[in-house]
N, C-alpha and C positions, 0 to 999 in steps of 0.2 A: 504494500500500500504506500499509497505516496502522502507525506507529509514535511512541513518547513518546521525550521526550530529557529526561533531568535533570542539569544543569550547564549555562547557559552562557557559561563563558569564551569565552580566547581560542580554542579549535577546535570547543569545544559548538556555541558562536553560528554560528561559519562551517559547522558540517556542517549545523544544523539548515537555515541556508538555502539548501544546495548540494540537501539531499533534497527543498526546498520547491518549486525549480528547476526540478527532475527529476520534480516532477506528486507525489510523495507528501502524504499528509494528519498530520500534526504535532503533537502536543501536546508542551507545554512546562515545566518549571518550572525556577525557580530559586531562593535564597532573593534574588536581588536584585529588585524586582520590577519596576526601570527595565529592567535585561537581560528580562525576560518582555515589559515593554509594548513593546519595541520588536523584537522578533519576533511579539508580535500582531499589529503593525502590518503585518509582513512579508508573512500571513497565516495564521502559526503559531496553535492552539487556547493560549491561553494560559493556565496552571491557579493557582491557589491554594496547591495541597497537593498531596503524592504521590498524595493519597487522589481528587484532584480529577483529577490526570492519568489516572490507571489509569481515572475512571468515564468519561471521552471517548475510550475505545478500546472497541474491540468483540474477545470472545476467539474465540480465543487473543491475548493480546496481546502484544508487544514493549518493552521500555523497554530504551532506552541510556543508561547512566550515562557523563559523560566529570566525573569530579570527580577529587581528588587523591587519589593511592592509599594506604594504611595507614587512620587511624581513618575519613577521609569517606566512602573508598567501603563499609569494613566495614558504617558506621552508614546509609548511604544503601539497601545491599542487605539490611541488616534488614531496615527499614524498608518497603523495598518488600514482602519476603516476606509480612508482615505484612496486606499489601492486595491482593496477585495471590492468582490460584486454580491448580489443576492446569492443566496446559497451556501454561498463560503461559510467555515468556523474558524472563528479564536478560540485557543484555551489558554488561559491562565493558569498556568500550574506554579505558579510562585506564592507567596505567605499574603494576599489580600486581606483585606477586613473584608466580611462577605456582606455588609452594607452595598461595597463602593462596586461588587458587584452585583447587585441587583441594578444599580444603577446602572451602571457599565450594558449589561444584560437588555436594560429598558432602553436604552439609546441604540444600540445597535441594529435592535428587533424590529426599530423604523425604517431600515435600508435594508433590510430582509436576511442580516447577519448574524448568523448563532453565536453564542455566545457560553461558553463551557469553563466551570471555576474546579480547577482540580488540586483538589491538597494533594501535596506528595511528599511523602516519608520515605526517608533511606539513603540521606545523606552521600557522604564520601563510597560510602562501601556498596551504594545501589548497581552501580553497573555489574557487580557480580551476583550479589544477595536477588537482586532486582527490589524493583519501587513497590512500597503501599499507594494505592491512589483512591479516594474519597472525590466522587463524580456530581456537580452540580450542576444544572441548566435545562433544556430541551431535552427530553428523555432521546426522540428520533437521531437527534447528532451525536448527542454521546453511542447507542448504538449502533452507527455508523463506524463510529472510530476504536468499538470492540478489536480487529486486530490489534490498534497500537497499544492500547492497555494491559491486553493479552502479552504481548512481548515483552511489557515494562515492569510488567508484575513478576512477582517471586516465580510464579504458577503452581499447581494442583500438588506437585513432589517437596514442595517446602516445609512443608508438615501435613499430615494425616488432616480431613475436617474433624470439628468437633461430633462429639455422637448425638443423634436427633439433629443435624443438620441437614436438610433435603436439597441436597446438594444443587438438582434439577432445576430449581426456582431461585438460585441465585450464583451469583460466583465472587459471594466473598472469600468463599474458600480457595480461591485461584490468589487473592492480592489486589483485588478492584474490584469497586461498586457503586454503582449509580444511587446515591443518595437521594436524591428530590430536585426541586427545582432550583432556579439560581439563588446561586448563597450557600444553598446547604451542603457544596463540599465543601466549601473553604470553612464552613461553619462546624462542621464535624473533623475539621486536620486545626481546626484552632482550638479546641476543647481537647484534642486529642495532644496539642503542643503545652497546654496545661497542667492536662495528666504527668506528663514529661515533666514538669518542672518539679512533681510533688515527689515522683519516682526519683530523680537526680538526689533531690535533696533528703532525700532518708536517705539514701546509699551515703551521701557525702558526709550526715549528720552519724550514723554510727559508725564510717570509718574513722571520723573526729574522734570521738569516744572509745574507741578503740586503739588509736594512735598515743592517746593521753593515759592510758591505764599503767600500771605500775609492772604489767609483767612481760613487759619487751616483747610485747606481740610482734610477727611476722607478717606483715600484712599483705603482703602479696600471696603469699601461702594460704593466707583465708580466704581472702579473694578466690584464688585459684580452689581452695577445697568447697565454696560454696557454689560453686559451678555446677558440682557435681550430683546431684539429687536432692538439694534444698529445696526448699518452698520459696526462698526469696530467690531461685536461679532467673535468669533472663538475660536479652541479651546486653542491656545497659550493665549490667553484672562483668560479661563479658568483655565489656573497652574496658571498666572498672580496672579487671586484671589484669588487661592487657596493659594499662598507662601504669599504674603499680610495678607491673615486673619488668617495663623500660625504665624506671624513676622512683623508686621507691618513697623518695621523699617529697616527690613531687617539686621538684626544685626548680624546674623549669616554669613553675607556675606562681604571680603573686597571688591568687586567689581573688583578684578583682572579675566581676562576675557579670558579663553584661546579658540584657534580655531581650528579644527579638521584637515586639509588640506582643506576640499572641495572648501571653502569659495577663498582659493587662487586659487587652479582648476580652478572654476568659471571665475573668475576676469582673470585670463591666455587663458579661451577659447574668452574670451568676446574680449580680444585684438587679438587673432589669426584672430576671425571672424569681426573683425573691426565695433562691433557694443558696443554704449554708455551703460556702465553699471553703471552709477553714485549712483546711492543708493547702491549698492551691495558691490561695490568697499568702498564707503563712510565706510559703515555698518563695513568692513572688517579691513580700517584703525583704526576704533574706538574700535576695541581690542586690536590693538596693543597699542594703546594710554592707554589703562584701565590698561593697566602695568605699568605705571608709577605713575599714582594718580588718585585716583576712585570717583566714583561719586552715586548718589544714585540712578540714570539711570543705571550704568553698576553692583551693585549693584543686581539689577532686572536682569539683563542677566544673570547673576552665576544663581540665586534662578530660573528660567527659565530651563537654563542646568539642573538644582539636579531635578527638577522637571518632565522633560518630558523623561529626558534620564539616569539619575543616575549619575547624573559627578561632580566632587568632585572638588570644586573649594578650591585654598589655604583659610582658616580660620582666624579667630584677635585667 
């Protein structure tokens, strides 16, 4: 299937060569042009201009935007509107507020433009693991674009389904799912970036507790032993161990702890809909706090971040 990609960073670059992988045909831009020549090389269509990708697709066409959310993807989905015709889809598969797409979603649908909000999970390590994807918009275009999901997703041998799952009537158990209307992926990978925050900082808060105890714990070894049949195993567990037993002390890290938006999203829908989010909220105070004086808990939340998403936390 033919599809364009605009942005490639750290997840643009890896999804575009995970689809190139999986037999799909490719066009590319970005404004770096070393990041385009080296997906040309890959065998990605490599373009010049938005105007240059959109003419190397045949319509209806597809473009996936993975750029950073607020003004780039605003000016990026301009931008495209401007050079697709009726029919065509945008996806947004970047960290939106799912407000800005309903909005987005309601202007485009006046020039007969789909419009498709995709959370995606799976950071640095996606082009192997492959991506979670949380599907919002036009039910009909998101099932259009079932091949590319299909590729991008873990698939079906990633883990067994759960039992009483009816497999036949959905494919969350593949790695991707059509959510609802516009809004509601972005609205369920921003609850789902919340969770994250709650998840990070218990791991971070009892390795703290652990680090400080009197009896010269090995922490990497715990790390590593809890891997193994725990109830707290997962794969956040797993960078856990892995940045512990490059670092033991975490010294490459000051513990200064930055948050992406979601984390606030979260904590803003949780008061709209008047229900207790007390870890989430907690979780989200104790980055603000991690800026002012660090700990060997927040510490573990930077080496967490560089681990599972590529994020560059400030350095000693």
């Amino acid at each position: 299937m033919q599809i364009g990609l605009v942005g490639l960073g750290r997840m643009g670059g890896n999804m575009a060569r995970r689809l190139l992988t999986g037999g799909h045909e490719v066009a590319v831009w970005d404004r770096s042009t070393d990041a385009v020549r080296a997906l040309a090389s890959a065998g990605a269509g490599g373009s010049s201009s938005l105007a240059d990708l959109v003419s190397r697709l045949v319509p209806p066409r597809a473009i996936w935007c993975m750029v950073p959310a607020g003004d780039a993807t605003e000016q990026t989905v301009t931008a495209l509107a401007e050079v697709l015709q009726q029919g065509d889809t945008i996806i947004d598969g970047g960290n939106s507020h799912y407000k800005d797409d309903v909005r987005r979603a309601g202007v485009l649908a006046t020039r007969g433009i789909h419009y498709l909000d995709v959370g995606t999970s799976g950071g640095i390590w996606g082009a192997d693991r492959g991506y979670c994807l949380m599907i919002g918009g036009p039910q009909h275009a998101a099932e259009r674009l079932t091949p590319i999901f299909r590729t991008l997703a873990p698939g079906q041998g990633s883990q067994p389904p759960s039992r009483g799952l009816d497999v036949t009537k959905t494919t969350a158990h593949e790695g991707f799912l059509y959510c609802g209307a516009s809004g509601a992926g972005h609205f369920v990978k921003m609850i789902h970036n919340g969770i994250e925050y709650g998840l990070m900082q218990s791991y971070a808060e009892g390795f703290d507790i652990l680090e400080n105890a009197s009896y010269g714990l090995h922490l990497p070894e715990i790390a590593e032993l809890w891997r193994r049949g725990s109830v707290v195993s997962s794969w956040l567990l797993d960078l856990a161990a892995l940045a512990l037993a490059s670092d033991p002390e975490l010294e490459a890290f000051v513990g200064k702890v930055a948050d992406s938006g979601e984390g606030r999203w979260t904590v803003d829908a949780a008061i709209e809909e008047e229900v207790a989010a007390d870890v989430l909220t907690a979780a989200l105070y104790a980055r603000f706090r991690s800026r002012r004086d660090h700990t060997f808990g927040e510490k573990l939340l930077s080496a967490l971040r560089a681990q599972f998403g590529g994020h560059v936390e400030p350095q000693r």
